[in-house]
DSSP file (Angstrom, degrees, kcal/mol; ACC not computed):
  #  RESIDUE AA STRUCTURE BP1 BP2  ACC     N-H-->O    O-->H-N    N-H-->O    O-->H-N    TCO  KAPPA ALPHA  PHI   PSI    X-CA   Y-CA   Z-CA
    1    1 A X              0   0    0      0, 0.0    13,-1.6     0, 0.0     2,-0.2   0.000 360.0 360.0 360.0 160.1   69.3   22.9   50.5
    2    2 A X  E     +A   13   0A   0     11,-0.2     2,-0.3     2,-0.0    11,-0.2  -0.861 360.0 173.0 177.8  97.3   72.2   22.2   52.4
    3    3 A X  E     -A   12   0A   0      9,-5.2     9,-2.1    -2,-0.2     2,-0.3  -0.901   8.9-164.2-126.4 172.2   72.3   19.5   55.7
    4    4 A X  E     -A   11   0A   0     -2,-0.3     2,-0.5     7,-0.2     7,-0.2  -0.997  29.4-166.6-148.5 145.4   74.9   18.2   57.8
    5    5 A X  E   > -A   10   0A   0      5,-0.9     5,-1.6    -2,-0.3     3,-0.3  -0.879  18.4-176.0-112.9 110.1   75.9   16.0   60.0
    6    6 A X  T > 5S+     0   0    0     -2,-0.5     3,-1.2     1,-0.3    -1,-0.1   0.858  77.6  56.7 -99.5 -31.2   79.2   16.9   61.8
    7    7 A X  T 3 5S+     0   0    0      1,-0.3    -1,-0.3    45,-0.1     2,-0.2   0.944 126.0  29.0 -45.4 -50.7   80.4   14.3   64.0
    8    8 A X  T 3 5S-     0   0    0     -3,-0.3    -1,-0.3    40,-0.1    -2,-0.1  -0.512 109.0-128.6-112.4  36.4   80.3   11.6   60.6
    9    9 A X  T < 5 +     0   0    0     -3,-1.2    15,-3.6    -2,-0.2     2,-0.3   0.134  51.9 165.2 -41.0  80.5   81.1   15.3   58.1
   10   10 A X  E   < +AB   5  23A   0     -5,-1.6    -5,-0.9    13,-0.2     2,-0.5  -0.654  12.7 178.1 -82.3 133.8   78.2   13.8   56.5
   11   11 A X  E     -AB   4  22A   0     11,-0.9    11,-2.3    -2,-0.3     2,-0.5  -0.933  21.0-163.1-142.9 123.5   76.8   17.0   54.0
   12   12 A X  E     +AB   3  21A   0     -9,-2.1    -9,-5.2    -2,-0.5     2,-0.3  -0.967  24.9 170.7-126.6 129.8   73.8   16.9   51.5
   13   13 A X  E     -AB   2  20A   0      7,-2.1     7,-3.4    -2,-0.5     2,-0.7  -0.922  32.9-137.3-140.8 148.5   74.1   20.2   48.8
   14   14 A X  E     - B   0  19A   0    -13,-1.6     2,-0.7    -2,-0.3     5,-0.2  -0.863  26.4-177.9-114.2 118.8   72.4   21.0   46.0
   15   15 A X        -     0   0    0      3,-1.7     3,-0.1    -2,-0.7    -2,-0.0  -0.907  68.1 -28.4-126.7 131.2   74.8   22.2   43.6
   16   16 A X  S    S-     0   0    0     -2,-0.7    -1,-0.2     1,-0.2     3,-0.1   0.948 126.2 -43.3  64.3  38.0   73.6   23.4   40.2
   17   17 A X  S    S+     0   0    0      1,-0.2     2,-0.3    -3,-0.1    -1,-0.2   0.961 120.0 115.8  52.6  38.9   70.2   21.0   40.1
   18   18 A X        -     0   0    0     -3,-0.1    -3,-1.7     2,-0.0     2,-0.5  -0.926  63.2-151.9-120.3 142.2   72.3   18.5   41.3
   19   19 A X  E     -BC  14  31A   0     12,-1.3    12,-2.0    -2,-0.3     2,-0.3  -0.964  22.2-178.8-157.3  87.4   72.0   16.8   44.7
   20   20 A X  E     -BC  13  30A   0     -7,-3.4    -7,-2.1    -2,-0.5     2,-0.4  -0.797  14.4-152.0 -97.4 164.7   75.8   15.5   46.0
   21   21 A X  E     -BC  12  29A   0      8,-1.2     7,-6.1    -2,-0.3     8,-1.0  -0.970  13.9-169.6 -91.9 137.0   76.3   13.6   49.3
   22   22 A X  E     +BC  11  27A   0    -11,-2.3   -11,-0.9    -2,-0.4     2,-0.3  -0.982  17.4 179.5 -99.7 114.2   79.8   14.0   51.0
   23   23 A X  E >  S-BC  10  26A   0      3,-1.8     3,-0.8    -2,-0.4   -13,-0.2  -0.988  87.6  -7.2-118.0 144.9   81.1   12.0   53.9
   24   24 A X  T 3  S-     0   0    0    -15,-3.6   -14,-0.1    -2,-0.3     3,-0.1   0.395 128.6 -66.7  61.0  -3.6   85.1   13.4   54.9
   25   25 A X  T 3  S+     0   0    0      1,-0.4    -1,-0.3   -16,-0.2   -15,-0.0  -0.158 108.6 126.2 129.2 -57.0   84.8   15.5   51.6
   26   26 A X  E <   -C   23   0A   0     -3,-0.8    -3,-1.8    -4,-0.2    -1,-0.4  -0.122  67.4-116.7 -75.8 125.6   84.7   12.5   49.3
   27   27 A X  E     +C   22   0A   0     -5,-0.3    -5,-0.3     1,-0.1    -1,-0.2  -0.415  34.1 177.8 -63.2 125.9   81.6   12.6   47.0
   28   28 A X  E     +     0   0A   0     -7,-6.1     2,-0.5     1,-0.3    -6,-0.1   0.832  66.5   5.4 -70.9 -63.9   78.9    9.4   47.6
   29   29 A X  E     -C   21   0A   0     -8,-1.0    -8,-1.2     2,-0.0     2,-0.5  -0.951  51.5-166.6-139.7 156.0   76.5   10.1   45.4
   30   30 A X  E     +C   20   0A   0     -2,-0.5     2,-0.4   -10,-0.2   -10,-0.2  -0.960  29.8 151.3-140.4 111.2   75.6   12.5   42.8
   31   31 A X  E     -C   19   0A   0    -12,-2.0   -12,-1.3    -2,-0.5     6,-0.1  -0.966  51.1-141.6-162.7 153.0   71.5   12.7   41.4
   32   32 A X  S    S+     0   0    0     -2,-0.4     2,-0.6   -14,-0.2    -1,-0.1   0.349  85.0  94.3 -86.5  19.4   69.4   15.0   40.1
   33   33 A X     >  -     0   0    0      1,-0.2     4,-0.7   -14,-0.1     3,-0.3  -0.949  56.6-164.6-135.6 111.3   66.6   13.2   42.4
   34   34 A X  T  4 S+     0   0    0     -2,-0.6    -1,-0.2     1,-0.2     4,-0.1   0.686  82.9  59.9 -92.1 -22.3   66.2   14.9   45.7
   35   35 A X  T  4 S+     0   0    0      1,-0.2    -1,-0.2     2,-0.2     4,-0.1   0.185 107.6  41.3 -83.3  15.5   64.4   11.9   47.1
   36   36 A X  T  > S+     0   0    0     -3,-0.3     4,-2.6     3,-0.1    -1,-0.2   0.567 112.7  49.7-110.2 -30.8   66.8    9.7   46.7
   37   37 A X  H  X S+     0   0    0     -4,-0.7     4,-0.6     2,-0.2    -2,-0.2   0.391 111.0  57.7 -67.7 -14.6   70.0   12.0   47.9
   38   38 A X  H  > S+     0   0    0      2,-0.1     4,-2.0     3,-0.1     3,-0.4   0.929 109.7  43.6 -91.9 -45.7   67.5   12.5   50.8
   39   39 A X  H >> S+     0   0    0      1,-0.3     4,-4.4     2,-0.2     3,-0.7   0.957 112.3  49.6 -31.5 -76.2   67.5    8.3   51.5
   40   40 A X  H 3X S+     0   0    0     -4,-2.6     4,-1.3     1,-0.2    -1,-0.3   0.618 113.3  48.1 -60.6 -20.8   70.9    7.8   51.1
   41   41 A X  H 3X S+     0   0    0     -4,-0.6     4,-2.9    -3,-0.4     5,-0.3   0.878 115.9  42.2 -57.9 -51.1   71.7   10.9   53.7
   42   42 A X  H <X S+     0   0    0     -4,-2.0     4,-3.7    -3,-0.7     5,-0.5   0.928 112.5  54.2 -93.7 -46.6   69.5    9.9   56.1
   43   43 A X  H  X S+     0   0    0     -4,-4.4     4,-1.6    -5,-0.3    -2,-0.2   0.925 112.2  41.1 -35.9 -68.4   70.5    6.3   55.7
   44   44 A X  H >X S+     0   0    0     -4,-1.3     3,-2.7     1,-0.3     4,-0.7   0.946 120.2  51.3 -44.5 -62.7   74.7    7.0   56.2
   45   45 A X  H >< S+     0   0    0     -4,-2.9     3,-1.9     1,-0.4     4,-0.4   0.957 106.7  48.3 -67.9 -39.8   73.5    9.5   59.3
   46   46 A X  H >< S+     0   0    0     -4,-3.7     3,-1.4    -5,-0.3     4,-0.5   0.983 119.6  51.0 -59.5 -21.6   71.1    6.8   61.0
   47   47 A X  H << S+     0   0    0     -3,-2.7    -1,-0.3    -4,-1.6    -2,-0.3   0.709 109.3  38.9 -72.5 -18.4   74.4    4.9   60.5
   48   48 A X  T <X S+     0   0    0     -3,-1.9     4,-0.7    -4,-0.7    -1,-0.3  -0.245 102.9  68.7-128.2  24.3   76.9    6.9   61.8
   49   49 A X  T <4 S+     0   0    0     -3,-1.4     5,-0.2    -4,-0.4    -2,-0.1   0.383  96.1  58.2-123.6   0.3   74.9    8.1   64.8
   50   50 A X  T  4 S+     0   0    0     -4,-0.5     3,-0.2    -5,-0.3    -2,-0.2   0.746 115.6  34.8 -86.8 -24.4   75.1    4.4   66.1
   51   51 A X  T  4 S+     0   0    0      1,-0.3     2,-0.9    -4,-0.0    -2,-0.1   0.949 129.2  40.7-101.1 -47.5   79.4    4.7   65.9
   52   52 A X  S  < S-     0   0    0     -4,-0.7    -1,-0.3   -44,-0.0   -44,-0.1  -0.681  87.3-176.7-108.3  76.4   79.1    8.9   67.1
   53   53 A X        -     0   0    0     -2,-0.9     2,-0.2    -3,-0.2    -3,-0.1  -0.367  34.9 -90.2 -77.5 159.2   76.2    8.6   69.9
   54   54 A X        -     0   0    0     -5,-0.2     2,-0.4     1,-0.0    -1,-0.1  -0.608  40.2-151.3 -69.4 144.1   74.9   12.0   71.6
   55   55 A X        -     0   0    0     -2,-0.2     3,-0.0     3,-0.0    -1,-0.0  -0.989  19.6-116.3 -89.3 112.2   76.8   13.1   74.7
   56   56 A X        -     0   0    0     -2,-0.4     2,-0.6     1,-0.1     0, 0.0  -0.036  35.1-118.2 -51.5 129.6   75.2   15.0   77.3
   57   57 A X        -     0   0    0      2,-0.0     2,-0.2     3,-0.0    -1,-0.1  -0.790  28.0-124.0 -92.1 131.8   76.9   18.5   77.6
   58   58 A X    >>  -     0   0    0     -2,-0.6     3,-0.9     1,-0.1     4,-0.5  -0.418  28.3-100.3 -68.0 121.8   78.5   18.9   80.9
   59   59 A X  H 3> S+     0   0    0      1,-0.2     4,-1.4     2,-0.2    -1,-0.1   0.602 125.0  50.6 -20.8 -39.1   77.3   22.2   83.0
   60   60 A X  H >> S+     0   0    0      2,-0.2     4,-2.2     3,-0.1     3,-0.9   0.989 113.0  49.3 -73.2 -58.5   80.4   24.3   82.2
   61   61 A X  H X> S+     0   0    0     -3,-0.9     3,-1.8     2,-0.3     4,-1.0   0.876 115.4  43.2 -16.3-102.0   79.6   23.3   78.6
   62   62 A X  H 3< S+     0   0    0     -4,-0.5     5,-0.3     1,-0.3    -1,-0.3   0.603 117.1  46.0 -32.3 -31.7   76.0   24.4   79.1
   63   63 A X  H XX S+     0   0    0     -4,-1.4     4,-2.8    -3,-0.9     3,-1.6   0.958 112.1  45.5 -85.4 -33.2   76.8   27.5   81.0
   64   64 A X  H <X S+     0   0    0     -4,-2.2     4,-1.0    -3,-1.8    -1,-0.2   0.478 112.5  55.4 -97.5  -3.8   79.6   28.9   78.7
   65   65 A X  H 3X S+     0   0    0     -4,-1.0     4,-0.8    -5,-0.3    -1,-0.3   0.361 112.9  39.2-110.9 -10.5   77.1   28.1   75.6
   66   66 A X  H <> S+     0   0    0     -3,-1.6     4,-2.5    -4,-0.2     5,-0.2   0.691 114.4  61.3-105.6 -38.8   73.9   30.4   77.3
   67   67 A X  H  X S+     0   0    0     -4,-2.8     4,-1.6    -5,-0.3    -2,-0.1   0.942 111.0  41.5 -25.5 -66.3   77.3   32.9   78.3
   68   68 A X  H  X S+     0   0    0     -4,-1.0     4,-0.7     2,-0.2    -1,-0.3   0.608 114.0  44.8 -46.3 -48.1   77.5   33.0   74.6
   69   69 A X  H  X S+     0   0    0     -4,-0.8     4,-3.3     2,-0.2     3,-0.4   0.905 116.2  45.5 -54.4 -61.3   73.9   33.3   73.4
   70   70 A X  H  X S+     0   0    0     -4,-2.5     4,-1.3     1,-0.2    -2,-0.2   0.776 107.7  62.2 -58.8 -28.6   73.1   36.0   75.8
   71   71 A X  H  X S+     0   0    0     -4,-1.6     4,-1.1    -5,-0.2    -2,-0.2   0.897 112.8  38.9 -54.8 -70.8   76.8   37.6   74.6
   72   72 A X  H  X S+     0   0    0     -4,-0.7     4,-2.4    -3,-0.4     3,-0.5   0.953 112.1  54.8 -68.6 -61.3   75.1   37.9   70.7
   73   73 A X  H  < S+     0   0    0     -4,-3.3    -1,-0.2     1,-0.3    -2,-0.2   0.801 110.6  46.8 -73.4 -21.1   71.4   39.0   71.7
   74   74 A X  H >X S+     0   0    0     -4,-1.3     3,-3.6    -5,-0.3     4,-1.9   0.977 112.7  48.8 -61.1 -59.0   72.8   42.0   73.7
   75   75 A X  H 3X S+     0   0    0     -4,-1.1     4,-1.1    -3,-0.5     3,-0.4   0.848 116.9  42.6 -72.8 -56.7   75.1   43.0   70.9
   76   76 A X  H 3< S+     0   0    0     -4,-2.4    -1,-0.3     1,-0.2     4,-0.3   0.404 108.1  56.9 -65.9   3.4   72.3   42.8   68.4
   77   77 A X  H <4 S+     0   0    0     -3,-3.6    -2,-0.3    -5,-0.3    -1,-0.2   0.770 109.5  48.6 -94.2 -26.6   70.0   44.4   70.6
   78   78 A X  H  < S+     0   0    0     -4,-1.9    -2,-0.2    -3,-0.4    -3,-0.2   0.542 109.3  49.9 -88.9 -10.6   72.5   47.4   70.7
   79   79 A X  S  < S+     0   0    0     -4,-1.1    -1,-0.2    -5,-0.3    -3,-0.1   0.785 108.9  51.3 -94.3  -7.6   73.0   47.7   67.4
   80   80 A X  S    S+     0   0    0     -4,-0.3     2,-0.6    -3,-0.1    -2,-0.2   0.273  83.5  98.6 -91.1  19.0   69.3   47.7   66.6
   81   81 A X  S    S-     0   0    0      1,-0.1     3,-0.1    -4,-0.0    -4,-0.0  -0.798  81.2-124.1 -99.5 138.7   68.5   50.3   69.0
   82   82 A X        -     0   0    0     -2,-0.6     2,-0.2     1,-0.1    -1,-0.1   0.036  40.4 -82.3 -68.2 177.6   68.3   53.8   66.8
   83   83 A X        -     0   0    0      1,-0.0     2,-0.6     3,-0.0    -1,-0.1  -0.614  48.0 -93.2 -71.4 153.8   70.7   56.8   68.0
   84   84 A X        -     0   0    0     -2,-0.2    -1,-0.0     1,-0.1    -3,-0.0  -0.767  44.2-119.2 -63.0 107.4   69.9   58.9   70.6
   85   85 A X        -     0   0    0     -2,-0.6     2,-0.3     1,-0.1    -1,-0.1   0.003  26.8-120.3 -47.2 147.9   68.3   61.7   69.1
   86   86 A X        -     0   0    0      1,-0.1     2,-0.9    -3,-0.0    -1,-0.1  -0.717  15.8-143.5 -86.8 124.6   70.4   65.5   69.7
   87   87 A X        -     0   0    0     -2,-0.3    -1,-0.1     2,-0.0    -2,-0.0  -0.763  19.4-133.1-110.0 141.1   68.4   67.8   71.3
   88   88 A X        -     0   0    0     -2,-0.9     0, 0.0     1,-0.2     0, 0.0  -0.384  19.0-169.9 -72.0 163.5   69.3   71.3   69.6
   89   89 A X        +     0   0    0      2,-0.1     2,-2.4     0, 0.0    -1,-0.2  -0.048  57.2 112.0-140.3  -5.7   70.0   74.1   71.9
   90   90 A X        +     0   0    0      2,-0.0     2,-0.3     0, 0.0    -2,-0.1  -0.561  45.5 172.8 -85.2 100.0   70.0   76.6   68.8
   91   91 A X        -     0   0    0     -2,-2.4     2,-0.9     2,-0.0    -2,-0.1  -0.709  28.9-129.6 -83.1 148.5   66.6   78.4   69.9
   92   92 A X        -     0   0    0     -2,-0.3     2,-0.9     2,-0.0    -2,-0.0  -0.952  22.5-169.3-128.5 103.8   66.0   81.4   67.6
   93   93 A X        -     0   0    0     -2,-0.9     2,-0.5     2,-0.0    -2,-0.0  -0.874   8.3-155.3-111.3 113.8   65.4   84.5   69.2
   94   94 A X        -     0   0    0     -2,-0.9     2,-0.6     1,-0.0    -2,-0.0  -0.829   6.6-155.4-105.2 138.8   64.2   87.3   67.0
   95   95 A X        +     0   0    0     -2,-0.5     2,-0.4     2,-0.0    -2,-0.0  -0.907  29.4 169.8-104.5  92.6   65.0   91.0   68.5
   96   96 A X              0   0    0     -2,-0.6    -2,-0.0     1,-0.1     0, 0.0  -0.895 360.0 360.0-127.4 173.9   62.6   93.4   67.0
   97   97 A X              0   0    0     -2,-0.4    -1,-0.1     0, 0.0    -2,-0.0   0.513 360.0 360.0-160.8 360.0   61.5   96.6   67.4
């Protein structure tokens, strides 16, 4: 498991049956107890979303971010599209007599 919060680089990872919280890097808390590493996460983030409030993304924002999307699903749509099959021209004409 593996959240984040990136404005506050808030992280909860499970390393090893272990459960750290990070904020800047620096370990918080370390517990083998995923409901308590889940508390204290969601605690810090309700905390830190009061100092880093949401900001409405600006129309150039929004457009250059659908640019983008639409930029990946073409790409992956053309690489999941098979080859065009060859058609062979080698017809076999048997001459008998």
């Amino acid at each position: 498991m593996k959240l984040s919060f990136l404005p506050g680089e808030l992280d909860l990872s499970d390393e090893q049956g272990e459960f750290v919280v990070r904020v800047q890097g620096k370990e918080i808390l370390r517990t083998r107890s995923k409901q308590t590493a889940l508390s204290k996460f969601n605690a810090l983030r309700r905390s830190m979303e009061q100092q880093f409030p949401a900001r409405e993304v600006t129309p150039e924002e929004k457009k250059e971010l659908l640019k983008s999307i639409f930029n990946e699903a073409m790409l992956a749509d053309v690489a999941r599209r098979p080859p065009k099959k060859r058609s062979s021209a080698r017809g076999t004409r048997t001459f008998g007599g």
